[in-house]
N, CA, C and O atoms as a GROMACS GRO file, in nm:
protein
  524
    1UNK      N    1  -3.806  -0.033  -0.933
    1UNK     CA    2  -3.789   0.027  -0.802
    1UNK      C    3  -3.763   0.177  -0.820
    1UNK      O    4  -3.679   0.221  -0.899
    2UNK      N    5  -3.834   0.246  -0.749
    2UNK     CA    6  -3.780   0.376  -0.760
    2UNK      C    7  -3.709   0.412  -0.748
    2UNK      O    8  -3.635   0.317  -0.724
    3UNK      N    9  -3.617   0.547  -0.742
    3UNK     CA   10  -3.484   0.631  -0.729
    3UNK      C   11  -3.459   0.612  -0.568
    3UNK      O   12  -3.556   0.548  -0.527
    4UNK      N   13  -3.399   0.631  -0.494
    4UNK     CA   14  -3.415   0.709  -0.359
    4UNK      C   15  -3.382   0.850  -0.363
    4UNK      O   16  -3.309   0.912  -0.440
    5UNK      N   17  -3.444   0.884  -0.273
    5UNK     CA   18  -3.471   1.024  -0.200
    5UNK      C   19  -3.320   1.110  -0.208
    5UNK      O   20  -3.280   1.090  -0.094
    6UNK      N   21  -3.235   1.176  -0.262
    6UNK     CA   22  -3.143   1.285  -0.267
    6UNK      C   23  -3.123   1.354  -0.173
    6UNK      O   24  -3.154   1.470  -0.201
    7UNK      N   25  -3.082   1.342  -0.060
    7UNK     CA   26  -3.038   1.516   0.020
    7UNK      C   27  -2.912   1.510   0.004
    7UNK      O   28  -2.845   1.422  -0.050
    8UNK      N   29  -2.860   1.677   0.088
    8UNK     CA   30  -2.770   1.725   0.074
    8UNK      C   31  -2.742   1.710   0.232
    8UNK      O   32  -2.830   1.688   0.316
    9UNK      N   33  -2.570   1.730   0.263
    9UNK     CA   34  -2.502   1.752   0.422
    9UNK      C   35  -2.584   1.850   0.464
    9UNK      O   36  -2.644   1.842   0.571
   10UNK      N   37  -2.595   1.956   0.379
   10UNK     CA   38  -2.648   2.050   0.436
   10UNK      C   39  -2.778   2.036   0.504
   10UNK      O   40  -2.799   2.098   0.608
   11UNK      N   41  -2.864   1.960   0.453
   11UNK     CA   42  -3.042   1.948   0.439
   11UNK      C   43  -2.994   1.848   0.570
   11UNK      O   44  -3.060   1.874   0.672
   12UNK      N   45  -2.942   1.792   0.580
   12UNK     CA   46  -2.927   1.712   0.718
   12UNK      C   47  -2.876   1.777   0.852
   12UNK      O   48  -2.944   1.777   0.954
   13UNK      N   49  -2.764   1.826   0.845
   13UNK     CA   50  -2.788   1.950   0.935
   13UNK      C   51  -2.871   2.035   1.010
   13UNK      O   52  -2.866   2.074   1.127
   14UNK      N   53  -2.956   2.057   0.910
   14UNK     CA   54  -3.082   2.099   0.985
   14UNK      C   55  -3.200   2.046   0.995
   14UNK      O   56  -3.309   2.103   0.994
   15UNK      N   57  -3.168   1.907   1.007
   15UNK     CA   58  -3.307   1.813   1.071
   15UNK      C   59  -3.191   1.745   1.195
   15UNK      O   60  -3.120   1.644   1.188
   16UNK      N   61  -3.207   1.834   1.292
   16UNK     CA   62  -3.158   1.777   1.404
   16UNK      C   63  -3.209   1.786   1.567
   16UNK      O   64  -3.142   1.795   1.669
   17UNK      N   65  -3.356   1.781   1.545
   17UNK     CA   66  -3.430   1.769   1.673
   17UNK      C   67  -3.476   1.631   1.675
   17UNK      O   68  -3.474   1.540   1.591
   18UNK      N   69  -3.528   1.644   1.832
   18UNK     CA   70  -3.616   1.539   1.845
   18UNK      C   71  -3.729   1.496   1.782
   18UNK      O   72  -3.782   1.386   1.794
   19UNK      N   73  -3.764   1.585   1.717
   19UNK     CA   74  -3.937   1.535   1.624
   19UNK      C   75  -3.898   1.552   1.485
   19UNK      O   76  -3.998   1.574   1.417
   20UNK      N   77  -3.758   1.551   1.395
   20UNK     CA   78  -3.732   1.605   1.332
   20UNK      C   79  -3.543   1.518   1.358
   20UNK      O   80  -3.439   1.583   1.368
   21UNK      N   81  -3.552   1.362   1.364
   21UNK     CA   82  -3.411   1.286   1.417
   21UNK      C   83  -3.316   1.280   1.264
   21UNK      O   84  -3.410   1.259   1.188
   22UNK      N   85  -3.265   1.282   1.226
   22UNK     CA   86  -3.229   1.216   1.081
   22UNK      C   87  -3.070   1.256   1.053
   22UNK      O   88  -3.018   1.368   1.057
   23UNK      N   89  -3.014   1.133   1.025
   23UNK     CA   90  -2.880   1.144   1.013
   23UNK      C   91  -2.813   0.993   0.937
   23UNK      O   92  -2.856   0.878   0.937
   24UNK      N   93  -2.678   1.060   0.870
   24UNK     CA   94  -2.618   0.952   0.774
   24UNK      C   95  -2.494   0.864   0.821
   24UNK      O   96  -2.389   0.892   0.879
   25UNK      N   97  -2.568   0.706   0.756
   25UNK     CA   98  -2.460   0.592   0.795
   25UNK      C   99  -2.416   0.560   0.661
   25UNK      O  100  -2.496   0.516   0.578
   26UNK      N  101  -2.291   0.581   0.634
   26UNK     CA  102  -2.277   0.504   0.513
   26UNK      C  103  -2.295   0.582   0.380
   26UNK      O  104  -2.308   0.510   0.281
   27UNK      N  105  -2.301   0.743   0.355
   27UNK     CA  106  -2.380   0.819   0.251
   27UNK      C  107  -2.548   0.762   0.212
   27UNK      O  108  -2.598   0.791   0.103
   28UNK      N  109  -2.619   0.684   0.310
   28UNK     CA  110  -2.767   0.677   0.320
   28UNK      C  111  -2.808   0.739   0.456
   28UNK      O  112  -2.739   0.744   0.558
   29UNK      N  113  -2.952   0.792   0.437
   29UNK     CA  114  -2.943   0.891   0.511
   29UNK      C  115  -3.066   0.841   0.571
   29UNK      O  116  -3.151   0.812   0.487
   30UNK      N  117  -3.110   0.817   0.732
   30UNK     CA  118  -3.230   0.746   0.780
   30UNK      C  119  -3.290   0.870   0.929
   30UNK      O  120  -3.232   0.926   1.022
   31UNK      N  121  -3.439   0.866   0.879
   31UNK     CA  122  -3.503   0.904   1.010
   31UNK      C  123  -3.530   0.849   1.122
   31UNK      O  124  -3.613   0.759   1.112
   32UNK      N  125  -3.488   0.869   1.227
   32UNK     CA  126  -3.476   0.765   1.345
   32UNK      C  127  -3.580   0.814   1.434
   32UNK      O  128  -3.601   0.776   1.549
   33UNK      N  129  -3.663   0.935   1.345
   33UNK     CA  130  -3.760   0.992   1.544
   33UNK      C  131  -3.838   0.926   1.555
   33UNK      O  132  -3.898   0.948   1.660
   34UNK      N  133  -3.891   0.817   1.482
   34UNK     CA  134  -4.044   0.719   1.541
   34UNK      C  135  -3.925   0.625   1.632
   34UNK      O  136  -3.981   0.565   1.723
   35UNK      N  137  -3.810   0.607   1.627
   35UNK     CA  138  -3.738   0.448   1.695
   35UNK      C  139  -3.666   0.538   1.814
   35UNK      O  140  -3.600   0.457   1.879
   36UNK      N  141  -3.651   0.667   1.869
   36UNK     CA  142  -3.584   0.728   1.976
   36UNK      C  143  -3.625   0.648   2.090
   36UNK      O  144  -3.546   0.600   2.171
   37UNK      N  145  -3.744   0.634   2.094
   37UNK     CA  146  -3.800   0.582   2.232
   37UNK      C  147  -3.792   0.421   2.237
   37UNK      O  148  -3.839   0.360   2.333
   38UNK      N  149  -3.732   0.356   2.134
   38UNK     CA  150  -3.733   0.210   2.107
   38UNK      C  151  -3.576   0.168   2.125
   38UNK      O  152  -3.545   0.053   2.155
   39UNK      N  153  -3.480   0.269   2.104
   39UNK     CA  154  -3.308   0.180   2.094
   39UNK      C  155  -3.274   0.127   2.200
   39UNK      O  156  -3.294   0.180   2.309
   40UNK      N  157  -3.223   0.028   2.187
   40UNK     CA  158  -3.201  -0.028   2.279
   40UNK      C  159  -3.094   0.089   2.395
   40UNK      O  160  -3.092   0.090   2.518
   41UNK      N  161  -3.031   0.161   2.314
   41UNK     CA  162  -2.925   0.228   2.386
   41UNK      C  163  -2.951   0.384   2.484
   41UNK      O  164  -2.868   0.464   2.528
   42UNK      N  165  -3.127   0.384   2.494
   42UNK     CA  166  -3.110   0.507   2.484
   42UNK      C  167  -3.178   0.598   2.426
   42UNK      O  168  -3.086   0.593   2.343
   43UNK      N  169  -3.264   0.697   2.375
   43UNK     CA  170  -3.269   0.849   2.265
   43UNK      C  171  -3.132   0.879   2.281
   43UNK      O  172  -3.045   0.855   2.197
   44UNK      N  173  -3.115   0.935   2.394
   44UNK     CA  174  -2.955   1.024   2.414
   44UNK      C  175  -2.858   0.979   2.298
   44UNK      O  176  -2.807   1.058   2.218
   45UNK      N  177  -2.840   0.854   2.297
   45UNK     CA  178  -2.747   0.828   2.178
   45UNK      C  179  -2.764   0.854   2.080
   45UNK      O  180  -2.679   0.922   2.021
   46UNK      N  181  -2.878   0.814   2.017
   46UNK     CA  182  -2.924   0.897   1.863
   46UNK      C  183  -2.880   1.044   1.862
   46UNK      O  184  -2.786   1.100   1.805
   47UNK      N  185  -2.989   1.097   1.955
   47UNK     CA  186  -3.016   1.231   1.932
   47UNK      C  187  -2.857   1.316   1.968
   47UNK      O  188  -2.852   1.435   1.937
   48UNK      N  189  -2.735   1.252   2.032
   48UNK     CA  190  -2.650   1.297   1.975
   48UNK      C  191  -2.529   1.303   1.843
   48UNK      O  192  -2.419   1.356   1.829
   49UNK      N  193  -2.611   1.223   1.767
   49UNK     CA  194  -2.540   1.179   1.620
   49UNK      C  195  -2.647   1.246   1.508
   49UNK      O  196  -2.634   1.231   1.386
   50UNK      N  197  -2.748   1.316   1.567
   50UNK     CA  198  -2.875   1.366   1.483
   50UNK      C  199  -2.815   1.502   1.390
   50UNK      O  200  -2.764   1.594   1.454
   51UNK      N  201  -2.822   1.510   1.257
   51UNK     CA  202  -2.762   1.601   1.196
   51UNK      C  203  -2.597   1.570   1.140
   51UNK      O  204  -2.525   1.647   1.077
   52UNK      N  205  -2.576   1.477   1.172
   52UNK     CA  206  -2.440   1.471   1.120
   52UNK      C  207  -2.425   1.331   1.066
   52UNK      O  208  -2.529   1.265   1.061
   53UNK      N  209  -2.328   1.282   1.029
   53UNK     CA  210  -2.253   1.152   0.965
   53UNK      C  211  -2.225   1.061   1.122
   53UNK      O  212  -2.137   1.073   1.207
   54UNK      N  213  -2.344   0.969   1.113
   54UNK     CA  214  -2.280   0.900   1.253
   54UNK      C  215  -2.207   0.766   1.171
   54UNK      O  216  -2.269   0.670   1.216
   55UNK      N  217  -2.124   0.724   1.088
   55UNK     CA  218  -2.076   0.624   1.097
   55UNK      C  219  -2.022   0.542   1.121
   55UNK      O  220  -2.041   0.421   1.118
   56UNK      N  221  -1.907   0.635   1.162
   56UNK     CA  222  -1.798   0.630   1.248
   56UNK      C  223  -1.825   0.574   1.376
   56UNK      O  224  -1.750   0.489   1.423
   57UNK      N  225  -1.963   0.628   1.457
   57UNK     CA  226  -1.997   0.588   1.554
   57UNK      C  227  -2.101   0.439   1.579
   57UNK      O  228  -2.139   0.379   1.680
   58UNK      N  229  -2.116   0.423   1.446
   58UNK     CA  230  -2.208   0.272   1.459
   58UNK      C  231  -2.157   0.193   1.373
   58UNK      O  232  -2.201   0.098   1.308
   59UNK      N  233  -2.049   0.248   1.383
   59UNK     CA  234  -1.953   0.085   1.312
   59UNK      C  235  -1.844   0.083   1.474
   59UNK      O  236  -1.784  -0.014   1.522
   60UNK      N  237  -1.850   0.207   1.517
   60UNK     CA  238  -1.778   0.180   1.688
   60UNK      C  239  -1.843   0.045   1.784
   60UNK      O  240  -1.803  -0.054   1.844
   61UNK      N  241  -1.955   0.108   1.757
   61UNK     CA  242  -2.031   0.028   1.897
   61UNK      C  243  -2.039  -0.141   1.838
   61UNK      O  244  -2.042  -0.237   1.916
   62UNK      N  245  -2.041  -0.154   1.702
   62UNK     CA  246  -2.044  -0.308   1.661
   62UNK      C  247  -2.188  -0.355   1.711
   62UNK      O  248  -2.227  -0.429   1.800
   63UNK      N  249  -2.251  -0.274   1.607
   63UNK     CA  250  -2.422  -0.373   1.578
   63UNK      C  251  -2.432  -0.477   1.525
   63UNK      O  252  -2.370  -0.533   1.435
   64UNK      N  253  -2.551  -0.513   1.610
   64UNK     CA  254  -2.560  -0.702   1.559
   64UNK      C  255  -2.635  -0.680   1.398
   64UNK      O  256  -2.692  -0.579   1.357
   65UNK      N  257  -2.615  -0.803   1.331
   65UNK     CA  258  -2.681  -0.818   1.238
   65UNK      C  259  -2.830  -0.828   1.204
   65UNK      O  260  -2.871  -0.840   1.088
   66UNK      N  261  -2.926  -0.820   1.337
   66UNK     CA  262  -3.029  -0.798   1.332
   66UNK      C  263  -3.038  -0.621   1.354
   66UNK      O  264  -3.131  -0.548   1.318
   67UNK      N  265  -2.968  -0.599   1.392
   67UNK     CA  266  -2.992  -0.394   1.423
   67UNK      C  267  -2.984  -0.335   1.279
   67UNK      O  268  -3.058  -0.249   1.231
   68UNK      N  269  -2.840  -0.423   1.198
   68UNK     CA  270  -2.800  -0.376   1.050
   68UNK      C  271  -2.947  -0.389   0.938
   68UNK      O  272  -2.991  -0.316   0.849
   69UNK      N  273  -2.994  -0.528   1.001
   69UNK     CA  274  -3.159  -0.516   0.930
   69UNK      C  275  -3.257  -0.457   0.925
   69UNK      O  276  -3.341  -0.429   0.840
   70UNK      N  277  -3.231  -0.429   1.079
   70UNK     CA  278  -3.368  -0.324   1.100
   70UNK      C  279  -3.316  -0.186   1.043
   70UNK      O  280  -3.356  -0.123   0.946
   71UNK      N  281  -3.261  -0.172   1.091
   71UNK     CA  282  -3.217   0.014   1.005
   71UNK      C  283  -3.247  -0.033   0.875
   71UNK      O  284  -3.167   0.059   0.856
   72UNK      N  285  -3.270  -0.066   0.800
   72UNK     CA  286  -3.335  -0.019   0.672
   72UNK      C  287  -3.487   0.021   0.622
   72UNK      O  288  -3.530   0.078   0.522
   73UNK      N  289  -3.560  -0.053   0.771
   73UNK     CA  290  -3.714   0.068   0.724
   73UNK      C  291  -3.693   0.160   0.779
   73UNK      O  292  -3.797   0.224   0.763
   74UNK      N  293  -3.582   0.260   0.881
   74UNK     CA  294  -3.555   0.402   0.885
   74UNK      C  295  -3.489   0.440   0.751
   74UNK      O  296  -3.504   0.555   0.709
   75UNK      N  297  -3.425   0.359   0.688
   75UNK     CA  298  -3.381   0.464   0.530
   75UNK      C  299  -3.478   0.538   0.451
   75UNK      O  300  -3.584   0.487   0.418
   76UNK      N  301  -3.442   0.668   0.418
   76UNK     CA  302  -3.508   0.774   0.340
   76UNK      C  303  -3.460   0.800   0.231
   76UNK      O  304  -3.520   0.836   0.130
   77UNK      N  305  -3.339   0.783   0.249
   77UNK     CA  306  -3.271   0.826   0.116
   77UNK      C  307  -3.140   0.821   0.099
   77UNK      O  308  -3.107   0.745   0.190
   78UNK      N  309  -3.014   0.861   0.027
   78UNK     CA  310  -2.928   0.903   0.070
   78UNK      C  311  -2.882   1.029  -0.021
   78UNK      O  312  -2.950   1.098  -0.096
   79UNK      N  313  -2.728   1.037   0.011
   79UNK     CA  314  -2.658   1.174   0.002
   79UNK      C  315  -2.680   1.209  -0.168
   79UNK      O  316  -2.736   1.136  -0.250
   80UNK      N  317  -2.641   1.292  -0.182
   80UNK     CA  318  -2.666   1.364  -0.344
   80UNK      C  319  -2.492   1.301  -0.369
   80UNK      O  320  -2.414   1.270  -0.279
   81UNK      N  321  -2.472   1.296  -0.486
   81UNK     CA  322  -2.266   1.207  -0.525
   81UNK      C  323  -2.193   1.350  -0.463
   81UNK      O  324  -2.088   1.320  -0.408
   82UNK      N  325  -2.218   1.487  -0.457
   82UNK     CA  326  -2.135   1.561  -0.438
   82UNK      C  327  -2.118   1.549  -0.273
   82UNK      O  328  -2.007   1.585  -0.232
   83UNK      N  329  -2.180   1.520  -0.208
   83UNK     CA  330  -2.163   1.479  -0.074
   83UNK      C  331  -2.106   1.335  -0.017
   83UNK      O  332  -2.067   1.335   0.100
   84UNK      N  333  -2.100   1.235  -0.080
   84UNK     CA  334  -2.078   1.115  -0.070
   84UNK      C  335  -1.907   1.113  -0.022
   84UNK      O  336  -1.816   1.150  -0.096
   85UNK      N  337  -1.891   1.064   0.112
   85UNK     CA  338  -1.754   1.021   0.105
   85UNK      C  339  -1.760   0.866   0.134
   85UNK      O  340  -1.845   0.786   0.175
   86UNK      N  341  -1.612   0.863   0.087
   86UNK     CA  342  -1.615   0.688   0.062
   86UNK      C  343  -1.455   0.666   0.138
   86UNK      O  344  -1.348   0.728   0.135
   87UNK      N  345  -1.500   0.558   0.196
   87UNK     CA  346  -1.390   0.556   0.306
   87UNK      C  347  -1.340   0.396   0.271
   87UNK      O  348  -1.433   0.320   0.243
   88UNK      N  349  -1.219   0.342   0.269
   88UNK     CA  350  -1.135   0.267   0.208
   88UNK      C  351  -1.188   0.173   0.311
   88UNK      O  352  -1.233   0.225   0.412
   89UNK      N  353  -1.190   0.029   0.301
   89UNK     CA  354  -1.180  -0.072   0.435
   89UNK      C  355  -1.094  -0.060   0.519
   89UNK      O  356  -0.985  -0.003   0.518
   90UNK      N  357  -1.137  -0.103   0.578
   90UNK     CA  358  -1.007  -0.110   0.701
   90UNK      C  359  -0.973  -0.288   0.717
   90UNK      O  360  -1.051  -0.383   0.723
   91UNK      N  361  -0.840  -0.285   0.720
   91UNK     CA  362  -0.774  -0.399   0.690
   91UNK      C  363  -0.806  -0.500   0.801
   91UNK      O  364  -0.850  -0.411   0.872
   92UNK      N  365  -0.818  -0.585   0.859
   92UNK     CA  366  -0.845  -0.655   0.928
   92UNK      C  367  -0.724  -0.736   0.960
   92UNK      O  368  -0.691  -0.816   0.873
   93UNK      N  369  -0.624  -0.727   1.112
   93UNK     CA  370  -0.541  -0.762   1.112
   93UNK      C  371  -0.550  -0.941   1.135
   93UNK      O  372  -0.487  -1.032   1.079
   94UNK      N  373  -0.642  -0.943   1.227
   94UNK     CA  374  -0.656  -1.115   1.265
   94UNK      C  375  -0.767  -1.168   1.156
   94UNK      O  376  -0.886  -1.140   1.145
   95UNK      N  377  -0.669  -1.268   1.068
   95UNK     CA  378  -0.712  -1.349   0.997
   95UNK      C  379  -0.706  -1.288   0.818
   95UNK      O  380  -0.748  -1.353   0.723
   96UNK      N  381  -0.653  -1.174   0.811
   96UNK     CA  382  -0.700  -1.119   0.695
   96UNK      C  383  -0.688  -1.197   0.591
   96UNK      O  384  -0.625  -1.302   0.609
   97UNK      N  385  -0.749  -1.166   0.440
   97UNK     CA  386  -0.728  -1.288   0.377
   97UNK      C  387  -0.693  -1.172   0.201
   97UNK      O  388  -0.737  -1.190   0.087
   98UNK      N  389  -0.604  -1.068   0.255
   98UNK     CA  390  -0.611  -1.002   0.202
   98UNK      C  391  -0.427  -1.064   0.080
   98UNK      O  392  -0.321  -1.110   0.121
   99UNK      N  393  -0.453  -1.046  -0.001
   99UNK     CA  394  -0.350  -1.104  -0.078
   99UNK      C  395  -0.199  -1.010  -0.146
   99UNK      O  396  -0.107  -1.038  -0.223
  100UNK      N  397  -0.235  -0.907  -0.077
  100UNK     CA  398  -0.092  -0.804  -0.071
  100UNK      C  399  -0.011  -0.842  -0.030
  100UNK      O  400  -0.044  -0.926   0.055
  101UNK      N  401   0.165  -0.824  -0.045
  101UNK     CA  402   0.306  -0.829   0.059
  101UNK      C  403   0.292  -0.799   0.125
  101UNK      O  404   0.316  -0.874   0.219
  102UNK      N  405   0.243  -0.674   0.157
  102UNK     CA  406   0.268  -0.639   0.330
  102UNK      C  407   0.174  -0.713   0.362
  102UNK      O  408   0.232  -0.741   0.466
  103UNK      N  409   0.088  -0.767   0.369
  103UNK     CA  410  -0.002  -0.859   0.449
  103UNK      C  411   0.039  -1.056   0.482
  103UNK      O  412   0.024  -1.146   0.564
  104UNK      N  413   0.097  -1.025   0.353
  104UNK     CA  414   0.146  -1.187   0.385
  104UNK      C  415   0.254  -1.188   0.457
  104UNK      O  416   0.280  -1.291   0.519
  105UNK      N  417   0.356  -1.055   0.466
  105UNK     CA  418   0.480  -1.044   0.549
  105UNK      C  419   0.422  -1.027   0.678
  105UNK      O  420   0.482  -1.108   0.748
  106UNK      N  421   0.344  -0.971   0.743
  106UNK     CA  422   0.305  -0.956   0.897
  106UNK      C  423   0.179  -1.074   0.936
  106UNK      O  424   0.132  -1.095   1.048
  107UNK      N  425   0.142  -1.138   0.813
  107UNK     CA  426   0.025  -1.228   0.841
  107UNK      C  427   0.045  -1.345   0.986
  107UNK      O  428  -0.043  -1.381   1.064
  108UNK      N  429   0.202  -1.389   0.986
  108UNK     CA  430   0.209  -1.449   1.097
  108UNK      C  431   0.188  -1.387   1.224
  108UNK      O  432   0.102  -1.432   1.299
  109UNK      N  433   0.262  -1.279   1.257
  109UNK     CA  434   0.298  -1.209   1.327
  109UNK      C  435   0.151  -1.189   1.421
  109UNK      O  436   0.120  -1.219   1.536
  110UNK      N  437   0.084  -1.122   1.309
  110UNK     CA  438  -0.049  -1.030   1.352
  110UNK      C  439  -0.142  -1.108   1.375
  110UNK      O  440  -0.235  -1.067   1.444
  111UNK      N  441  -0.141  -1.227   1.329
  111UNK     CA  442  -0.304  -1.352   1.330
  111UNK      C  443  -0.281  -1.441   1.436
  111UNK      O  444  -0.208  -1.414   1.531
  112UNK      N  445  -0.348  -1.560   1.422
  112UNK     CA  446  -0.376  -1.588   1.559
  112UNK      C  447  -0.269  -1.713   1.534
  112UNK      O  448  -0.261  -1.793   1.628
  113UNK      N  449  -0.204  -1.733   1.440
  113UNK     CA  450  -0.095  -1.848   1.397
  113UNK      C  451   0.029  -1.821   1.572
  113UNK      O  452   0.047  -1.911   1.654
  114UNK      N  453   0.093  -1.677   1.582
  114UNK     CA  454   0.172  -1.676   1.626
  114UNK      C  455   0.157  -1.734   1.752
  114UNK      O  456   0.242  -1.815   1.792
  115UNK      N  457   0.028  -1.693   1.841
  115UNK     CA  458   0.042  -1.695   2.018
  115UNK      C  459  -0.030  -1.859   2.011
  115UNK      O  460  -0.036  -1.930   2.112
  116UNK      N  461  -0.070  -1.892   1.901
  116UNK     CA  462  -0.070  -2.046   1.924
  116UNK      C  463   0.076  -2.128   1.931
  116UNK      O  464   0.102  -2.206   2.023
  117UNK      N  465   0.148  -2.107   1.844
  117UNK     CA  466   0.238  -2.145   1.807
  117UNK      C  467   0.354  -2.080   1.933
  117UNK      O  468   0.437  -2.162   1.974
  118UNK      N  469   0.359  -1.976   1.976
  118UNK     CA  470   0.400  -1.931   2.091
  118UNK      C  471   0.399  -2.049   2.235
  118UNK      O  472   0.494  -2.093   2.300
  119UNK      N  473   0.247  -2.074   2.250
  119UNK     CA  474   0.203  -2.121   2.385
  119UNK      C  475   0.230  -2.271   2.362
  119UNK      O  476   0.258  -2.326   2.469
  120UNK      N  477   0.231  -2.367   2.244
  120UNK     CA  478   0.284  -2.480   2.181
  120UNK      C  479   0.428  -2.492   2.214
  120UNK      O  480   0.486  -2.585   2.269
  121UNK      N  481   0.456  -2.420   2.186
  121UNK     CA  482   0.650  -2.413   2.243
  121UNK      C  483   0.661  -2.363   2.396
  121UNK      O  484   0.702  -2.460   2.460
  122UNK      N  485   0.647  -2.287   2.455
  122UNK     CA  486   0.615  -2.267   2.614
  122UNK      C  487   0.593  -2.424   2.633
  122UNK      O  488   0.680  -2.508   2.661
  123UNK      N  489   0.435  -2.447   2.607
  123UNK     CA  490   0.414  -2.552   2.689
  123UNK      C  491   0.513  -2.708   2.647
  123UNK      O  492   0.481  -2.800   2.722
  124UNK      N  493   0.585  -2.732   2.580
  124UNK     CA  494   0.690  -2.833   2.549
  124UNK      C  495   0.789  -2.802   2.612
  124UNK      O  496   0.873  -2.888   2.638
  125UNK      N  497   0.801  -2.694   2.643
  125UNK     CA  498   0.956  -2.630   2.740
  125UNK      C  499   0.966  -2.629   2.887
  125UNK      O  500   1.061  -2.640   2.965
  126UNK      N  501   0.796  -2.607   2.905
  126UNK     CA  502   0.805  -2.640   3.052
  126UNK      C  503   0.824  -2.771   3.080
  126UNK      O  504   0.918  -2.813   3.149
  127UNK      N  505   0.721  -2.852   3.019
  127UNK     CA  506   0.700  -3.033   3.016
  127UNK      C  507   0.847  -3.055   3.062
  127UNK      O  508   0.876  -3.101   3.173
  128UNK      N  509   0.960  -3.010   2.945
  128UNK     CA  510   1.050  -3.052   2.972
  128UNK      C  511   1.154  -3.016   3.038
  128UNK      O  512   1.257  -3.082   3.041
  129UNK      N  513   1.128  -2.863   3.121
  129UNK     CA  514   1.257  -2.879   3.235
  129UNK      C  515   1.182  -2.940   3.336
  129UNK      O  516   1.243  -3.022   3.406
  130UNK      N  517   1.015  -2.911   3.369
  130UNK     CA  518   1.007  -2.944   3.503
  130UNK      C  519   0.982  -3.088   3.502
  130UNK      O  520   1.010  -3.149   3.605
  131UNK      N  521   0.930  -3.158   3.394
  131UNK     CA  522   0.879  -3.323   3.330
  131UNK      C  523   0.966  -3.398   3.418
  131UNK      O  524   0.968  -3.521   3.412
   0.00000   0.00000   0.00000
């Protein structure tokens, strides 16, 4: 398989028109101007994430797993390593299955154990004053 394609923040920056769409998810970097007239959401939306790092913004909106597929025949390339930022997960409070202290200490609290276990006791308390 070949290499992919190298740009720089910079080189993206200035591909930020409409005939000329291209911008990075993830430190990979995809041309979107043949799909402007196809998103479901819009051009407007692209073409305001065109030139910059939209990742932030399409991990916002929560794409389906068929959108995550298709964006890969827009990939061109991605970032050169001196451009690459790498951003930590983000912890997932409901359900995490993450095996740290602080996670097993708030795991009740935060997951879906508590407001079950909440509405389980409610509902035995009512039964039994009004029962």
């Amino acid at each position: 398989m070949a290499e992919p394609k190298r740009f720089s923040r910079k080189e993206i920056t200035e591909r930020n028109t409409k005939k000329d769409a291209v911008f990075i998810i993830d430190n990979q970097v995809y041309d979107v101007t043949k799909f402007l007239d196809d998103h479901p959401g819009g051009h407007e939306v692209l073409l305001n994430v065109v030139g910059k790092d939209a990742s932030e913004d399409f991990d916002d909106v929560g794409h389906s797993i068929d959108a995550k597929e298709m964006m890969k025949k827009y990939r061109i390339g991605e970032l050169i390593d001196e451009d690459k930022v790498f951003v930590k997960a983000q912890k997932s409070a409901w359900g995490s299955s993450s095996g740290s202290t602080e996670a097993t200490n708030d795991s009740f609290y935060t997951s879906w154990k508590f407001p079950v276990m909440l509405g389980l006791l409610l509902t035995v308390l009512y039964s039994y004053v009004f029962g």
